[in-house]
C-alpha positions as CSV (number, residue, x, y, z in Angstrom):
1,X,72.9,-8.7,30.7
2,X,76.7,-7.1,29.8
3,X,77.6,-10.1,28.4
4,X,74.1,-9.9,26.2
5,X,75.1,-6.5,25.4
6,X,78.3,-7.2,24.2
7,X,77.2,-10.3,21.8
8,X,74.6,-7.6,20.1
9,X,77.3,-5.2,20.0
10,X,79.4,-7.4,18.1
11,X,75.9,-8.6,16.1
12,X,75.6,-4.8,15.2
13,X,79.4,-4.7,13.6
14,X,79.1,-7.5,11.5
15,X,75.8,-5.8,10.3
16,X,77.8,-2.4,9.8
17,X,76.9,-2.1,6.5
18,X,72.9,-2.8,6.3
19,X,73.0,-0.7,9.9
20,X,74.8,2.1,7.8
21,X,72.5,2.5,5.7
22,X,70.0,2.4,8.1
23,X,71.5,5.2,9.8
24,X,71.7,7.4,6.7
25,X,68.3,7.0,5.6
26,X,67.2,8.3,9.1
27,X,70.0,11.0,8.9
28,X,68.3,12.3,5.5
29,X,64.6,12.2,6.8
30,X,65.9,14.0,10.0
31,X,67.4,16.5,7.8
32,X,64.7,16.7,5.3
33,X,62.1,17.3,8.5
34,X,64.6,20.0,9.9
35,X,65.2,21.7,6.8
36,X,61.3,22.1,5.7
37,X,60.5,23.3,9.4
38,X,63.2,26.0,9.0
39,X,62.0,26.8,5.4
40,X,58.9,26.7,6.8
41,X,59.5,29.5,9.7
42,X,61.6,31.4,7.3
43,X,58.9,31.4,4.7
44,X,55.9,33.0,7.2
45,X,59.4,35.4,9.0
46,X,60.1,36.6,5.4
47,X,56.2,37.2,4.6
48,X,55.6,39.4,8.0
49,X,59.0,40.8,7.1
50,X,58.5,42.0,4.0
51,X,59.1,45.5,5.6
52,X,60.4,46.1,8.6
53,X,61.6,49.6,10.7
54,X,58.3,51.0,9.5
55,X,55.8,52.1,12.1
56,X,53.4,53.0,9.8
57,X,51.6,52.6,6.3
58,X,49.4,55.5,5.1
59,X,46.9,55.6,2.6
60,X,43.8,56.6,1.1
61,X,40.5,55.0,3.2
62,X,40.5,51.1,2.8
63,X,40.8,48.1,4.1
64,X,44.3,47.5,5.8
65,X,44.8,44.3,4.0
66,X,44.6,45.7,0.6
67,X,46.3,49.2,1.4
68,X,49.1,46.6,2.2
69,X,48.8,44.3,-1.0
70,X,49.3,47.1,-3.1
71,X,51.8,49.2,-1.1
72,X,54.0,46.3,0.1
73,X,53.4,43.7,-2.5
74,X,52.5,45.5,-5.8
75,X,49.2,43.5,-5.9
76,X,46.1,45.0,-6.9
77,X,45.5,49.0,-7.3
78,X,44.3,51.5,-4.8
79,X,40.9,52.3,-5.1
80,X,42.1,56.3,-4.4
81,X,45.6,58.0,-4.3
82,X,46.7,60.2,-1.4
83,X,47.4,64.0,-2.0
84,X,51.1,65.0,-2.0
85,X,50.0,67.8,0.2
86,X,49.2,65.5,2.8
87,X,52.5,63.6,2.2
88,X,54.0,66.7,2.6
89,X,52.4,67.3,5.9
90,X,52.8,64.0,7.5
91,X,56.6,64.0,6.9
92,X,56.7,67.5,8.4
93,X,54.9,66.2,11.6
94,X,57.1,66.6,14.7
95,X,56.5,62.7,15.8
96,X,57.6,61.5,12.5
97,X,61.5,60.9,11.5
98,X,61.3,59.7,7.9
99,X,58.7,59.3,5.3
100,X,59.0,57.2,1.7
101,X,56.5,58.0,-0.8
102,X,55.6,55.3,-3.1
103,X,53.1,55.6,-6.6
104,X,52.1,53.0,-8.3
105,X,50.1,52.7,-11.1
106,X,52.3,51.7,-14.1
107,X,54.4,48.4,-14.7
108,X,56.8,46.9,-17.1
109,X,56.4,43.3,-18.9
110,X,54.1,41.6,-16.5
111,X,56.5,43.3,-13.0
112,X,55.2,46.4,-11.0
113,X,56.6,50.1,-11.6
114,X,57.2,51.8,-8.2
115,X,58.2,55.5,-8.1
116,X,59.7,56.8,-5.4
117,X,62.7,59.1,-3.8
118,X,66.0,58.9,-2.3
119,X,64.5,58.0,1.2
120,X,64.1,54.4,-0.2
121,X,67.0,53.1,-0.7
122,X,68.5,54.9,3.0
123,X,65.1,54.3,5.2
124,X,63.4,51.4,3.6
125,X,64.2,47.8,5.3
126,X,63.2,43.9,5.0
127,X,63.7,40.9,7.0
128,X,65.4,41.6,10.8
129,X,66.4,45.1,9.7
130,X,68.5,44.3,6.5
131,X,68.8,47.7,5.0
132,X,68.5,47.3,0.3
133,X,71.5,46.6,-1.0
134,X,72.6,47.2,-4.6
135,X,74.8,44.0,-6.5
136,X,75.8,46.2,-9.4
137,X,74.8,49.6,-10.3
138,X,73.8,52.6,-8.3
139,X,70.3,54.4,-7.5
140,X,68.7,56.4,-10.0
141,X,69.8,60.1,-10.0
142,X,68.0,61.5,-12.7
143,X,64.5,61.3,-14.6
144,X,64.7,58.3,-16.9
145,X,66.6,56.1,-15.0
146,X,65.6,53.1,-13.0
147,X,66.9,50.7,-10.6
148,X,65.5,47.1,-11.0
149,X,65.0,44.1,-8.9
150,X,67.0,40.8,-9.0
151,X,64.1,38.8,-9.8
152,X,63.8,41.5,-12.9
153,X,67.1,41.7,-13.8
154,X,67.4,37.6,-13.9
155,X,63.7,36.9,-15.2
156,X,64.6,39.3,-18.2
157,X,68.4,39.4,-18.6
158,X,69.0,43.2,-18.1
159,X,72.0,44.1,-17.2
160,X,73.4,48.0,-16.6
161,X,73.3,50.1,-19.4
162,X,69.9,48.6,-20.9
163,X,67.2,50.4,-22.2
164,X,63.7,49.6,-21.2
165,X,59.9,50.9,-22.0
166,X,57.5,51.4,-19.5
167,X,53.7,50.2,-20.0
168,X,50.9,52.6,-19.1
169,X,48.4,49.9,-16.2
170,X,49.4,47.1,-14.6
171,X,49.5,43.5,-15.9
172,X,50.5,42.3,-19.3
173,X,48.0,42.5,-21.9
174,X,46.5,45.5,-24.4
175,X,48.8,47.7,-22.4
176,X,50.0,50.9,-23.9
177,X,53.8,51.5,-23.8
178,X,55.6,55.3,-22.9
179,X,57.8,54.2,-26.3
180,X,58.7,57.8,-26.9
181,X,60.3,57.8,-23.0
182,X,63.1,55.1,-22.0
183,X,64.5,54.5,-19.3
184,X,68.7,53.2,-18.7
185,X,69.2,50.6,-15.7
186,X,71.7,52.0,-13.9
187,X,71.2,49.6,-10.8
188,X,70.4,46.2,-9.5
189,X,69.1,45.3,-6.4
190,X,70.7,42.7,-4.6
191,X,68.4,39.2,-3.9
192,X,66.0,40.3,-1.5
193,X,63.3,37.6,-1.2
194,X,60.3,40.3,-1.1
195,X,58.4,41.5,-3.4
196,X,60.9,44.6,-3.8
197,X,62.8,41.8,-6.2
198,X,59.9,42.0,-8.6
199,X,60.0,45.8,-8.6
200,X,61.1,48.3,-11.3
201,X,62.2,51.4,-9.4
202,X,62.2,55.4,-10.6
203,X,61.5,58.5,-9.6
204,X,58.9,60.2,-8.9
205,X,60.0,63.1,-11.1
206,X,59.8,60.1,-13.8
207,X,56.2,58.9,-12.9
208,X,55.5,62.7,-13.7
209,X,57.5,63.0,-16.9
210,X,56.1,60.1,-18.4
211,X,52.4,61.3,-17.6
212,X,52.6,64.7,-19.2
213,X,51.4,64.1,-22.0
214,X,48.9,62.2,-21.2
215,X,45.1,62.6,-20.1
216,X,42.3,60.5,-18.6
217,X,44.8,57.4,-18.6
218,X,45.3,57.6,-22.2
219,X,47.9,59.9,-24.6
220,X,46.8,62.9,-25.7
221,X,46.2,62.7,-29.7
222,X,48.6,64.8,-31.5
223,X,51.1,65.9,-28.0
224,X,54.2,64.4,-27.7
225,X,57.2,65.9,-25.1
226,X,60.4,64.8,-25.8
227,X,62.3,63.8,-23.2
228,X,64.4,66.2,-23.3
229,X,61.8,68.8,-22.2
230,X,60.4,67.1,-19.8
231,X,62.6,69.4,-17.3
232,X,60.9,72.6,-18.3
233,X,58.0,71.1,-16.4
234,X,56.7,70.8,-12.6
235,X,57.7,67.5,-12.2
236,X,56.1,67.8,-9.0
237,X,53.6,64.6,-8.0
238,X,50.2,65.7,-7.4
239,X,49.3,62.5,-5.6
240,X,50.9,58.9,-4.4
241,X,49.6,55.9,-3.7
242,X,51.1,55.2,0.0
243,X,53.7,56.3,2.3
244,X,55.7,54.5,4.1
245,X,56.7,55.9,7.9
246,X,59.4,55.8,10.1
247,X,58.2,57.8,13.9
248,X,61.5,59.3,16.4
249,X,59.9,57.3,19.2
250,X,57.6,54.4,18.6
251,X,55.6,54.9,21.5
252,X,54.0,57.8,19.6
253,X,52.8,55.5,16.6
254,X,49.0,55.0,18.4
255,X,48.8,59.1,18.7
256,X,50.0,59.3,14.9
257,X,47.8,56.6,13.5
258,X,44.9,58.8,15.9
259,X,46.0,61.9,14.4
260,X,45.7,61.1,10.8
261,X,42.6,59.1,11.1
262,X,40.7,62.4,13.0
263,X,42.5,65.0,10.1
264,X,39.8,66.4,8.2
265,X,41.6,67.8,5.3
266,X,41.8,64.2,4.2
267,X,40.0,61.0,4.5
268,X,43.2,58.7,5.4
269,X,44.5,56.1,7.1
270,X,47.4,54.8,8.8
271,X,47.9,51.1,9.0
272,X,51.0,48.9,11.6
273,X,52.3,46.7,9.6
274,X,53.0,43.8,11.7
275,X,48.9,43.9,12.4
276,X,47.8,43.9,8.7
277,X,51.0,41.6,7.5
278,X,49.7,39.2,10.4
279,X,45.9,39.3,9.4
280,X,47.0,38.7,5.6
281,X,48.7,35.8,6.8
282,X,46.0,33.8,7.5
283,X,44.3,34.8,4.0
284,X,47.1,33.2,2.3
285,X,49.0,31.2,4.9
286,X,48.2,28.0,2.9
287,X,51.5,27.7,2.2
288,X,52.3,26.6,5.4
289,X,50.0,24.0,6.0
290,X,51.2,22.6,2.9
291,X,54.7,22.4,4.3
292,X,53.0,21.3,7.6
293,X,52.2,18.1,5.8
294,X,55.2,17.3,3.8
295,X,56.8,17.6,7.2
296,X,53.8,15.2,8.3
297,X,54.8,12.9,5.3
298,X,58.7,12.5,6.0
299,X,58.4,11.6,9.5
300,X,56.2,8.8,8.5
301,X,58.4,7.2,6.0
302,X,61.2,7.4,8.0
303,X,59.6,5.4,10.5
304,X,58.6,2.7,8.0
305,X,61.9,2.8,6.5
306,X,63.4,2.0,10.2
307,X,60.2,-0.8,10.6
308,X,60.9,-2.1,7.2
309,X,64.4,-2.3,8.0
310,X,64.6,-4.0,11.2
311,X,61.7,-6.5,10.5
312,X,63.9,-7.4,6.9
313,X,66.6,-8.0,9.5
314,X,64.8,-10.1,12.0
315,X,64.6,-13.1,8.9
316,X,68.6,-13.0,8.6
317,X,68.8,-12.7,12.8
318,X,66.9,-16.0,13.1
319,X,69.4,-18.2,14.6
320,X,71.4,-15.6,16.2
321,X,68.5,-14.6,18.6
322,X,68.0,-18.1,18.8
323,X,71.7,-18.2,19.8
324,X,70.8,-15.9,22.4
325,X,68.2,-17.5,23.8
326,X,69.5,-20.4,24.3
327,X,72.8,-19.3,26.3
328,X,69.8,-17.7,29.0
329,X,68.4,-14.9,27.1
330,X,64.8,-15.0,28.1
331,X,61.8,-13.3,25.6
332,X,62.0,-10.0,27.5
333,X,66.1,-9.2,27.0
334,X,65.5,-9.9,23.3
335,X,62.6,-7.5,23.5
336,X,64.5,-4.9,24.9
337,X,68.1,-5.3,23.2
338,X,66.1,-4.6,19.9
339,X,63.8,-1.8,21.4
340,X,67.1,0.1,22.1
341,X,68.6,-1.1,19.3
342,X,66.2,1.0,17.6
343,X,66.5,4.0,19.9
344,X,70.0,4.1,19.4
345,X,69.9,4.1,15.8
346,X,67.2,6.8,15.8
347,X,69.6,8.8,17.6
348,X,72.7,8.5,15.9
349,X,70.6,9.5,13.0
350,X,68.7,12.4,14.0
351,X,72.1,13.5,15.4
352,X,73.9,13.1,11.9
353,X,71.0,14.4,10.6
354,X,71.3,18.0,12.2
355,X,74.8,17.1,11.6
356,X,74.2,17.4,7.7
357,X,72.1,20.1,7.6
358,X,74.2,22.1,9.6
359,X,77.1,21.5,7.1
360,X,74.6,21.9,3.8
361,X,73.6,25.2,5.2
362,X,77.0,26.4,5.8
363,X,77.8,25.4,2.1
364,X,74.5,25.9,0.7
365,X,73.5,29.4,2.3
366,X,75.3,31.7,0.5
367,X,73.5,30.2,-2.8
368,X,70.1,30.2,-1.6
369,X,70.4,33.6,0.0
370,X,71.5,35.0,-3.5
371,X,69.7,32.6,-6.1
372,X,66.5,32.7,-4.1
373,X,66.2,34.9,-1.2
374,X,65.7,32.4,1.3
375,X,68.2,33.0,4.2
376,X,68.7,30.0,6.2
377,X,71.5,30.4,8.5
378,X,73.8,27.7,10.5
379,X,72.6,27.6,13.5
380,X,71.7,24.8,16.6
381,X,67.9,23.9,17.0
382,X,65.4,26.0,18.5
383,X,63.5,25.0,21.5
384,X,60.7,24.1,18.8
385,X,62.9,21.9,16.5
386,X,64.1,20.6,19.2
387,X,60.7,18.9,20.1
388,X,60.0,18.5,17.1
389,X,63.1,16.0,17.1
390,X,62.2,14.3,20.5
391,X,59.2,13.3,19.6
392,X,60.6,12.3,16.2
393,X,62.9,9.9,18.4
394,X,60.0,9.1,20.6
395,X,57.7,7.9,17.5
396,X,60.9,5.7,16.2
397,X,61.2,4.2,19.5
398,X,58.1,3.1,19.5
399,X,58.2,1.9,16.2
400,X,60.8,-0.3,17.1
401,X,58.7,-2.2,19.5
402,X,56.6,-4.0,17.1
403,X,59.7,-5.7,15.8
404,X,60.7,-6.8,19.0
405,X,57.5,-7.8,19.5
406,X,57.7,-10.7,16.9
407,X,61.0,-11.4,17.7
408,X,59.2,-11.9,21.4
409,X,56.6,-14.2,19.7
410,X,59.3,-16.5,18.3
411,X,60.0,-19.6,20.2
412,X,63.7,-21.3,20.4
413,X,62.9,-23.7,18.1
414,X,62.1,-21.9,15.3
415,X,65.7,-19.9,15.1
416,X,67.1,-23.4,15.5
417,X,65.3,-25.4,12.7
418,X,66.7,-24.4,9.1
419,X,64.6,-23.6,6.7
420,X,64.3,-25.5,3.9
């Protein structure tokens, strides 16, 4: 059997090249596979991510699912604001450390307007506890000044120093602009990969100033306040769409979210994130499933690339499994040298393959961090992937068997008779 061994060895050298390729077509598809499961879990991570450190979303009386799509992911509109009153009183409650007020309502060139305070760029975090960061710039520090997303920034090619009108409604048709009130970009967010990229940021003073002369949704005919006066007004917000809370102790955050369900002053409610994110999930999780089957897709033509591949070879291995045979192989070694055959080159490859991913990522990372939010780090497999790759070597095994099946089936004299 050694010395059966060592012929194949020697079978498999002079076939370097066609067993090269081989091995790098089965090294990409294990990449590929890898790769899309990690995009995969980093897509659904990044969606239940999209906030994190917050023990609580409060809003006016809805559903929890669309208090988060229009607090979280600018999507829709509230059907009622919040009073500022009770903002003020919920981030005076003894239980509660920080608070973030966010209104909504406005938006600029198709992306959402949020307005907001200082608390947003300190308290508010994404992902596994990644605090905002800004690439160029700094927050906004007084009224018409605004701090824009990379996806904004990029999309429409602001850079600091720009001047930009806001649009009275969200979306991008028959809107009505605050021409007479501009606003400077003096800040841009770094890549994020939420929907905080997507967001033009300013204050709440500046959701105020911008509204003052205006009634009912609409301007009021014949008022116009310069922007220079604006500050001889209460800029004061009289309501806000959400707020966003932090608690001292997160044990608390089932009393809190009892407390402000049973305060009378208010009909509101407060909503855990990591419920609602994970209930929205399955709304619009298709995403996934999608990726599920390219994953599907890749495994299969790897193994009929390896099939293909080793049944092509069988026609040029003719006479040297004949060889074999006829120096005492019997039908069964032949079977098995090219099972394992098989299972070695399906190893070698999904080795190499994690191999190259590993490298890609560590050159690759950076880029798709910054260019698309989509943080994929070097790292070994996980348990998960790591099955996911057995039975990935598993299925190639036994997809080498039906080629040493036929090469079973052929008798002695048929790799000794030349074709003609």
């Amino acid at each position: 059997m050694s010395f059966l061994f060592r012929l194949a060895a020697r079978s498999a050298w002079n076939r370097r090249f066609t067993l090269g390729l081989m091995l790098l077509a089965i090294a990409l598809s294990s990449a590929m596979l890898l790769g899309i499961e990690r995009v995969r879990h980093e897509v659904r991570d990044g969606f239940s991510q999209s906030v994190s450190g917050t023990d609580l979303v409060v809003g006016a009386r809805t559903s929890p699912v669309q208090l988060m799509l229009y607090a979280i992911f600018r999507i829709g509109g509230a059907t009622n604001n919040m009073g500022w009153d009770s903002a003020q009183k919920l981030a005076k409650n003894p239980a509660v450390k920080w608070t973030i007020p966010l209104s909504l309502g406005d938006s600029h060139r198709g992306f959402p307007v949020l307005a907001t305070n200082g608390n947003y760029f300190e308290h508010f975090h994404y992902g596994d506890g990644q605090a905002l960061r800004l690439s160029e710039g700094r927050p906004f520090a007084s009224v018409f000044e605004t701090v824009i997303g990379a996806e904004v920034a990029q999309r429409l090619h602001y850079k600091l120093g720009d001047r930009i009108v806001l649009s009275h409604g969200m979306g991008s048709l028959h809107l009505t602009d605050h021409a007479d009130k501009p606003f400077t970009v003096v800040g841009v967010l770094a890549r994020t990969g939420t929907p905080v990229d997507r967001t033009v940021h300013i204050g709440l003073d500046a959701m105020e100033a911008i509204h003052l002369d205006w009634e009912g949704g609409a301007p009021m005919p014949g008022l116009s306040i310069a922007p220079a006066l604006v500050k001889k007004f209460d800029l004061t917000p009289k309501t806000v769409t959400a707020v966003l809370v932090g608690l001292k102790n997160r044990a608390a955050v089932f009393g809190v979210q009892r407390d402000i369900a049973d305060d009378n002053s208010e009909p509101l409610m407060a909503v855990l994130p990591g419920v609602a994110l994970d209930e929205l999930w399955q709304v619009v999780g298709v995403g996934e499933n999608a990726l599920l089957v390219v994953s599907g897709m890749v495994v299969i033509v790897g193994l009929a690339g390896l099939v293909s591949a080793i049944l092509a070879s069988l026609g040029e291995r003719r006479r040297e499994l004949a060889v074999l045979r006829s120096v005492g192989a019997r039908p069964g070694d032949i079977f098995l040298l090219l099972a394992l055959e098989g299972l070695a080159v399906m190893l070698a490859g999904v080795v190499l393959g994690v191999v190259l991913l590993t490298l890609a990522l560590f050159a690759l990372g950076p880029f798709l961090s910054a260019q698309f939010g989509v943080t994929l780090h070097p790292a070994l497999p996980a348990a998960g992937e790591l099955q996911l790759l057995l039975w990935t070597i598993v299925a190639g095994f036994v997809a080498s068997l039906l080629p040493g099946l036929r090469a079973y089936r052929l008798s002695l004299a048929d790799g000794l008779t030349p074709r003609i």
